[in-house]
Backbone as ProteinMPNN parsed JSONL, in Angstrom:
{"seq_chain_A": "XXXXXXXXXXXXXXXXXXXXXXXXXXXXXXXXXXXXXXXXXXXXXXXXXXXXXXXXXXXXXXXXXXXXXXXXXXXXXXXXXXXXXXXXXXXXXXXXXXXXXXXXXXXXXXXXXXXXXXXXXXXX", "coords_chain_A": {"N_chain_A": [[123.057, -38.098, -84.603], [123.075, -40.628, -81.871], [120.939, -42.98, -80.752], [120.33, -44.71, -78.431], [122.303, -45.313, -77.223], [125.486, -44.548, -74.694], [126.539, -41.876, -72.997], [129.743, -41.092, -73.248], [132.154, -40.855, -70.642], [134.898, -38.585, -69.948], [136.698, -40.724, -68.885], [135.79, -42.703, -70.022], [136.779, -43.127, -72.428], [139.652, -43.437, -74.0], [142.774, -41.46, -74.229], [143.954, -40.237, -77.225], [147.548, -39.869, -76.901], [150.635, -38.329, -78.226], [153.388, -40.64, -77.522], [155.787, -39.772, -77.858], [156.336, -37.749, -76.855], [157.176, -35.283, -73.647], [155.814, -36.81, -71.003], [154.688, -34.328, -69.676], [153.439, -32.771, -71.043], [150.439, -31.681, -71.55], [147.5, -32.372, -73.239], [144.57, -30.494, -74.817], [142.471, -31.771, -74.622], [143.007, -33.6, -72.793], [143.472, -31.867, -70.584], [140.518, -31.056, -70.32], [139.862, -33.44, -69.424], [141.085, -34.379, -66.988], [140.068, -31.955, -65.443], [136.882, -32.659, -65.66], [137.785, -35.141, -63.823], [138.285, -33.929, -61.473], [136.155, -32.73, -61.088], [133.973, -34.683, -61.048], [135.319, -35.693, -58.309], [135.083, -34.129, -56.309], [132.192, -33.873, -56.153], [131.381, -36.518, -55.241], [132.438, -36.285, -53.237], [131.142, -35.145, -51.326], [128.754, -36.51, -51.432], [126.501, -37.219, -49.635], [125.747, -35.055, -48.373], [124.535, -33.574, -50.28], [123.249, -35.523, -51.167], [120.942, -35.568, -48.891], [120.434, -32.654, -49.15], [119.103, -32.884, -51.405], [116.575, -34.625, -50.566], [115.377, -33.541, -48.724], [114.095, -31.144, -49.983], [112.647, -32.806, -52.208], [111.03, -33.398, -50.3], [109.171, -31.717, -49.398], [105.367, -29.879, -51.194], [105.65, -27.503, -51.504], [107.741, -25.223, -53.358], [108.932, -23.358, -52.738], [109.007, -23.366, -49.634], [110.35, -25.489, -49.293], [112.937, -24.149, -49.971], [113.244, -22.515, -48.202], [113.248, -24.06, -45.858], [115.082, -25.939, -46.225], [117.274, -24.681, -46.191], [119.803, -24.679, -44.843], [121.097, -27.398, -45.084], [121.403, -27.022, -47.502], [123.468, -24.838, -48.164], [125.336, -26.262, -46.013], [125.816, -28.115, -48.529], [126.831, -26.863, -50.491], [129.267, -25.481, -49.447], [130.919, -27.426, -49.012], [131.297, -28.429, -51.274], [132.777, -26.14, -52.502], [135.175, -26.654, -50.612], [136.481, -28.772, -51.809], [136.995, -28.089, -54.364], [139.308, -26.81, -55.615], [142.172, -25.016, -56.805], [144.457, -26.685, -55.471], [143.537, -29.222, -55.701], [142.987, -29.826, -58.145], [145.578, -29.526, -59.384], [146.612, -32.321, -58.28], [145.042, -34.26, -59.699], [145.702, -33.712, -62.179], [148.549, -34.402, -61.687], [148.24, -37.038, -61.271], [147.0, -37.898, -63.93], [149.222, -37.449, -65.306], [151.21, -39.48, -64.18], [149.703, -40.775, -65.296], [149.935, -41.52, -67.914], [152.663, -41.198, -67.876], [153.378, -44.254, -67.055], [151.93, -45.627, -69.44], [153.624, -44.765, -71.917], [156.057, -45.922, -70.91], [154.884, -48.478, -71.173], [154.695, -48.71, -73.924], [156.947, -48.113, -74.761], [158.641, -50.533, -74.327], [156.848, -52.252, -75.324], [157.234, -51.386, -77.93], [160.453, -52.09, -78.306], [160.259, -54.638, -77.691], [159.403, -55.332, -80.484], [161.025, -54.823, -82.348], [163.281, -56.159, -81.642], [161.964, -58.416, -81.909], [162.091, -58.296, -84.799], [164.995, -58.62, -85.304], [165.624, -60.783, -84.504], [164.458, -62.554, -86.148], [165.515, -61.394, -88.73], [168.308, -62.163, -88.201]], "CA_chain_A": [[122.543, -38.458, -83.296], [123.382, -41.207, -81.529], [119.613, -43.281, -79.979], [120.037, -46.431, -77.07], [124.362, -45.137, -76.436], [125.226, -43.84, -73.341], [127.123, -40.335, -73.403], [131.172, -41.686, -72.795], [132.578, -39.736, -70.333], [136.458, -38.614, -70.133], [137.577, -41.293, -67.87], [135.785, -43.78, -70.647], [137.554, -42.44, -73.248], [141.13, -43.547, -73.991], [143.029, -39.962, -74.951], [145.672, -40.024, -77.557], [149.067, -38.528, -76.954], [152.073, -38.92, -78.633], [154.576, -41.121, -76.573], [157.273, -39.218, -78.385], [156.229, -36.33, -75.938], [156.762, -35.672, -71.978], [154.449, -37.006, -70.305], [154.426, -33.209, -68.818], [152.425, -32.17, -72.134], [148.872, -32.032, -71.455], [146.629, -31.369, -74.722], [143.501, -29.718, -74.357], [141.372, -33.097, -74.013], [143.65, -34.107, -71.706], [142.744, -31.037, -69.514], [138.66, -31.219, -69.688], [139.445, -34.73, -68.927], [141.385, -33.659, -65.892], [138.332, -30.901, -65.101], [135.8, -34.054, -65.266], [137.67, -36.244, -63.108], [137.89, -33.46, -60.474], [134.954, -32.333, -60.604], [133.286, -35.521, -59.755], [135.429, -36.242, -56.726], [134.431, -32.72, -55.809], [130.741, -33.957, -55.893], [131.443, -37.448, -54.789], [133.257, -36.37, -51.714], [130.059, -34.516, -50.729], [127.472, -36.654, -51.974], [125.816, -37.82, -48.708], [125.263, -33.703, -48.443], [123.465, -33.746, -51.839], [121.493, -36.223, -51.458], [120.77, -35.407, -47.586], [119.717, -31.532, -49.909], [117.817, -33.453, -51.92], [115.439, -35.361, -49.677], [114.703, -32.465, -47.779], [113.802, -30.639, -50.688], [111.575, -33.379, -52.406], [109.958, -33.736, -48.772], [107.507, -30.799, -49.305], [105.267, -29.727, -51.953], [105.87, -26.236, -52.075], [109.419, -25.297, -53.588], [109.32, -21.64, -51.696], [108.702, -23.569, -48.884], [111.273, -26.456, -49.399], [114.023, -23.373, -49.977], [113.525, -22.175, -46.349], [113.368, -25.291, -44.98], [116.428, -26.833, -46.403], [118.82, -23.82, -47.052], [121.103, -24.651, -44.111], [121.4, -28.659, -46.134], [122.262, -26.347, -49.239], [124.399, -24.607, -47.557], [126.983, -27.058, -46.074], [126.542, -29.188, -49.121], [128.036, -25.725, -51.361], [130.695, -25.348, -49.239], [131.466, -28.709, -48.679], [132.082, -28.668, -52.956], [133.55, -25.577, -53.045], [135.958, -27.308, -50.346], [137.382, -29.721, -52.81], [136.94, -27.63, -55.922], [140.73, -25.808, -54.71], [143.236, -25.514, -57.369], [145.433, -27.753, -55.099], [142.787, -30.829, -55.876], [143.544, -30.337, -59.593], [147.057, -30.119, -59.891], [146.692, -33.412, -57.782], [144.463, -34.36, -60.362], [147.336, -33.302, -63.216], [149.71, -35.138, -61.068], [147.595, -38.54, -61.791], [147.092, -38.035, -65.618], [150.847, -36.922, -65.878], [151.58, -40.49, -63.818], [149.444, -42.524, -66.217], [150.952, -41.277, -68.887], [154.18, -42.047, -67.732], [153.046, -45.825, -67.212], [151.406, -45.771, -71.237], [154.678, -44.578, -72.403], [157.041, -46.932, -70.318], [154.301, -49.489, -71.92], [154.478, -48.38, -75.276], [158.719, -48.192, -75.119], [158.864, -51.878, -73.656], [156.598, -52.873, -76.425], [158.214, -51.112, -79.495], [161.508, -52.546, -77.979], [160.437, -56.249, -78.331], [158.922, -55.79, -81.633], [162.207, -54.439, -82.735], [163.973, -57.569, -80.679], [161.462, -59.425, -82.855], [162.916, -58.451, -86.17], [165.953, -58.62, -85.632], [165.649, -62.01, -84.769], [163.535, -62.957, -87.473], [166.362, -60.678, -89.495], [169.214, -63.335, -88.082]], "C_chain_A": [[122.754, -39.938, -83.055], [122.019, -41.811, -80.239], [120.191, -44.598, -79.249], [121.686, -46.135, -76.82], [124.318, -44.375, -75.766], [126.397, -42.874, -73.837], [128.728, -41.798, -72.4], [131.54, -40.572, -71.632], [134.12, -39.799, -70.245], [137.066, -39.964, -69.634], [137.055, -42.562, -69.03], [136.529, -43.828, -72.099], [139.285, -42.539, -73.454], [141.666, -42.37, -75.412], [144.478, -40.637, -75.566], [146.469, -39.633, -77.264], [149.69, -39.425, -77.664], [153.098, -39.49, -77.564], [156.007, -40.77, -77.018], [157.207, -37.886, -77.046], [156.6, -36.529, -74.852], [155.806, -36.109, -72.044], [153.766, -35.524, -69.572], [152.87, -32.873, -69.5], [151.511, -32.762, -71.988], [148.007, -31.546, -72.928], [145.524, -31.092, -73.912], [142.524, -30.709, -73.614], [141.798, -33.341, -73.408], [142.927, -33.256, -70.134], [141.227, -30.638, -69.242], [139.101, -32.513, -69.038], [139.733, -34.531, -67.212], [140.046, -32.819, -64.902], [137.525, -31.916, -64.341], [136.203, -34.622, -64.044], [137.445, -35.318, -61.457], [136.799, -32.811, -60.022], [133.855, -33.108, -60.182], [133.686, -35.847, -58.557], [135.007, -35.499, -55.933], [133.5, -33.452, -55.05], [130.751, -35.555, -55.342], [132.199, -37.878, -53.173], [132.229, -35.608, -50.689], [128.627, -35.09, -51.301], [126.561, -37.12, -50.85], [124.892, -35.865, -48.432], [124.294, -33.262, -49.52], [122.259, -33.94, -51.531], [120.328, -36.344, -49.841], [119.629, -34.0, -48.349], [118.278, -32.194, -51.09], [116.542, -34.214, -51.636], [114.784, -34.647, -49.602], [113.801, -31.579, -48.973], [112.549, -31.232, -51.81], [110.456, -34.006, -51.4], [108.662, -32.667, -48.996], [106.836, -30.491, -50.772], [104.909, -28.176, -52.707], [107.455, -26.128, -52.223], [110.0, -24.232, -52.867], [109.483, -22.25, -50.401], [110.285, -24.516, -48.741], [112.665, -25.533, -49.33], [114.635, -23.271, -48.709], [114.109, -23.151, -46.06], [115.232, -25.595, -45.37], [117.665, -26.277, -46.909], [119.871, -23.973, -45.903], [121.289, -25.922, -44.78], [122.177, -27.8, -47.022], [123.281, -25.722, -48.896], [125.485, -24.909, -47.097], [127.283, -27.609, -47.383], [127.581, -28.099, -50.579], [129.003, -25.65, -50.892], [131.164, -26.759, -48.735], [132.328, -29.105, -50.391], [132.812, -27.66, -53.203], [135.033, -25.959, -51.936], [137.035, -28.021, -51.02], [137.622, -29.055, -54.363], [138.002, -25.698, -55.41], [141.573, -25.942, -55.619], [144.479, -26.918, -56.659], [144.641, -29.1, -55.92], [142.614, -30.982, -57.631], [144.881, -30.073, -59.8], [147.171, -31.355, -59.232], [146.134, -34.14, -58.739], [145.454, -35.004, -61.747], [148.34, -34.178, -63.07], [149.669, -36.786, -61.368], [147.391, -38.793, -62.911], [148.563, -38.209, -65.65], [151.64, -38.796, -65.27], [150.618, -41.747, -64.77], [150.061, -42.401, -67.443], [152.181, -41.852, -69.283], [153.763, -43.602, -68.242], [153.09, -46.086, -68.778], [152.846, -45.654, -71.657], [155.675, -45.59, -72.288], [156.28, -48.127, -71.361], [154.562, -49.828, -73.446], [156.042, -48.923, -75.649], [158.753, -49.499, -74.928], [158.389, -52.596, -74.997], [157.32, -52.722, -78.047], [159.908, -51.613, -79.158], [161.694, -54.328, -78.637], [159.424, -56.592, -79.391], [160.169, -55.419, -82.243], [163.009, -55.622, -82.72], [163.878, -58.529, -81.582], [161.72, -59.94, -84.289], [163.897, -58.439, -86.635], [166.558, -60.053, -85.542], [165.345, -63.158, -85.818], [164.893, -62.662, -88.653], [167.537, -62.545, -89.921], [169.136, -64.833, -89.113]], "O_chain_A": [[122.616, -40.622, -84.069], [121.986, -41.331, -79.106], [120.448, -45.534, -80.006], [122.244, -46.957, -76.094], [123.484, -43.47, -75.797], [127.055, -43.059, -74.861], [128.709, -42.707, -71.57], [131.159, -39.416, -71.813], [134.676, -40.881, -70.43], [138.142, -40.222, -70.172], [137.842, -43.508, -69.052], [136.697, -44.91, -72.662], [140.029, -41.662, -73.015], [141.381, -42.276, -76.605], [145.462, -41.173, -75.056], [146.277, -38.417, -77.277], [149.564, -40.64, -77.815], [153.593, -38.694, -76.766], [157.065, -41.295, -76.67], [158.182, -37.326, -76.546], [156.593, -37.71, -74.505], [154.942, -35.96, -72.908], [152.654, -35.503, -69.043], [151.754, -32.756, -68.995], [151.377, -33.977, -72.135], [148.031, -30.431, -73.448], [145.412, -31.316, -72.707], [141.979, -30.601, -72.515], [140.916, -33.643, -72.605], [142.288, -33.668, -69.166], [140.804, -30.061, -68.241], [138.609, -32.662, -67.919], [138.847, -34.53, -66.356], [139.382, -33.195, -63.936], [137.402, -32.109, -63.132], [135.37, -34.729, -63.144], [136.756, -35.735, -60.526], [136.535, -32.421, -58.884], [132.993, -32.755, -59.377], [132.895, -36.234, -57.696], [134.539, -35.892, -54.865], [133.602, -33.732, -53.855], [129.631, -35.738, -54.865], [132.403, -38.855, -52.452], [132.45, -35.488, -49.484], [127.64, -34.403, -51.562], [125.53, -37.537, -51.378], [123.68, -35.666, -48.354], [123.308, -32.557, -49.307], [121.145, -33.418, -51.496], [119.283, -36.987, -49.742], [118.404, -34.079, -48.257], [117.096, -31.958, -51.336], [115.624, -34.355, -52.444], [113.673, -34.653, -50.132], [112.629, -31.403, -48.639], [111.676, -30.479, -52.242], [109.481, -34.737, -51.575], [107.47, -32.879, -48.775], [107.587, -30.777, -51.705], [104.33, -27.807, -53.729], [108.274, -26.706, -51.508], [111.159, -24.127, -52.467], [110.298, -21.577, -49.77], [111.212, -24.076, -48.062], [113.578, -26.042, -48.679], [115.715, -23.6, -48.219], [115.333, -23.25, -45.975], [116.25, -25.396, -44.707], [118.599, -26.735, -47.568], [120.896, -23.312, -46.07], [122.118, -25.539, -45.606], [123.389, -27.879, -47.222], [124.287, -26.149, -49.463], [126.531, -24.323, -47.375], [128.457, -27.741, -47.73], [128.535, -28.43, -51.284], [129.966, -25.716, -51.656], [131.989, -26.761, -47.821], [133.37, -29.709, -50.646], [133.652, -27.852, -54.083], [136.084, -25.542, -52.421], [138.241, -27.879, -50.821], [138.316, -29.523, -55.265], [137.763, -24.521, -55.139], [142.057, -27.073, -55.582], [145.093, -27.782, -57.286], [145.268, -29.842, -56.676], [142.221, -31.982, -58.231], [145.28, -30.708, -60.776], [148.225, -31.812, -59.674], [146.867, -35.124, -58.838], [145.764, -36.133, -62.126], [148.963, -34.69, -64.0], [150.604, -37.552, -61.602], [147.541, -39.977, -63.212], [149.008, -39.269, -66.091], [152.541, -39.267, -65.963], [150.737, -42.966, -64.894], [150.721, -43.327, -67.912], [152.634, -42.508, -70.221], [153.797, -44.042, -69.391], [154.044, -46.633, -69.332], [153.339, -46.778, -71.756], [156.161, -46.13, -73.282], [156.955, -48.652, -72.246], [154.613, -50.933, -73.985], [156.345, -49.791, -76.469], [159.123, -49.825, -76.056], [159.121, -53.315, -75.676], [157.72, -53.517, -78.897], [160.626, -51.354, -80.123], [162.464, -54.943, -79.374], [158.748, -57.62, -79.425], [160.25, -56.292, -83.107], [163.412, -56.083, -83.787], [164.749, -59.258, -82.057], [161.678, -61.046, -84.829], [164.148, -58.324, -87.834], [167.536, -60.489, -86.149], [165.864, -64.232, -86.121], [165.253, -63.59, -89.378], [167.628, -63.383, -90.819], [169.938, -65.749, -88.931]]}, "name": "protein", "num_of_chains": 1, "seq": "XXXXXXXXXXXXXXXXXXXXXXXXXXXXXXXXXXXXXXXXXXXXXXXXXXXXXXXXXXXXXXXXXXXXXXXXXXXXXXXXXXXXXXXXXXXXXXXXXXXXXXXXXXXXXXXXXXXXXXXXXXXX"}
């Protein structure tokens, strides 16, 4: 157990790959990470709906009561997430890992280039 550290989440998390690989190849962590990131924009592209559901809902102090009341709130703010939560908005998702990737790689080649550069100079 881990007491006073905050939970990491994917996006804090720098994922290995091999830069011998495409960049196509997703590993598994790769794809929760993916998951994560779309599933907060999901909820971050509807959070005024949330927290609009959530007012309304800590406004009364019956919860049977609070249901009624505030099931048209709950209502847009579900389909407002299942809106964004569209296979299209994760292969877009996919499309942005698979482009940082790239970058890391290009990074990686550039660098193992002029450490190479380095010893051959050194070599000379």
């Amino acid at each position: 157990m881990s007491y006073g550290k905050e939970k990491k989440t994917y996006n804090d998390v720098e994922l290995p790959t091999n830069p011998n690989l495409p960049p196509w190849v997703i590993t598994p962590k790769e794809e929760k990470a993916i998951f994560e990131r779309w599933r907060k924009k999901a909820f971050a592209k509807c959070d005024h709906l949330i927290k609009a559901y959530i007012e309304c809902s800590n406004s009364s102090l019956n919860p049977i009561e609070s249901m009624k009341r505030c099931d048209d709130i709950n209502k847009r703010s579900l389909e407002c997430v299942a809106q964004f939560q569209k296979q299209k908005y994760l292969d877009i998702e996919r499309d942005i890992l698979i482009e940082e990737k790239k970058e890391k790689r290009l990074k990686y080649l550039l660098k193992q280039k002029e450490e190479r550069d380095k010893q051959e100079a050194a070599n000379k």
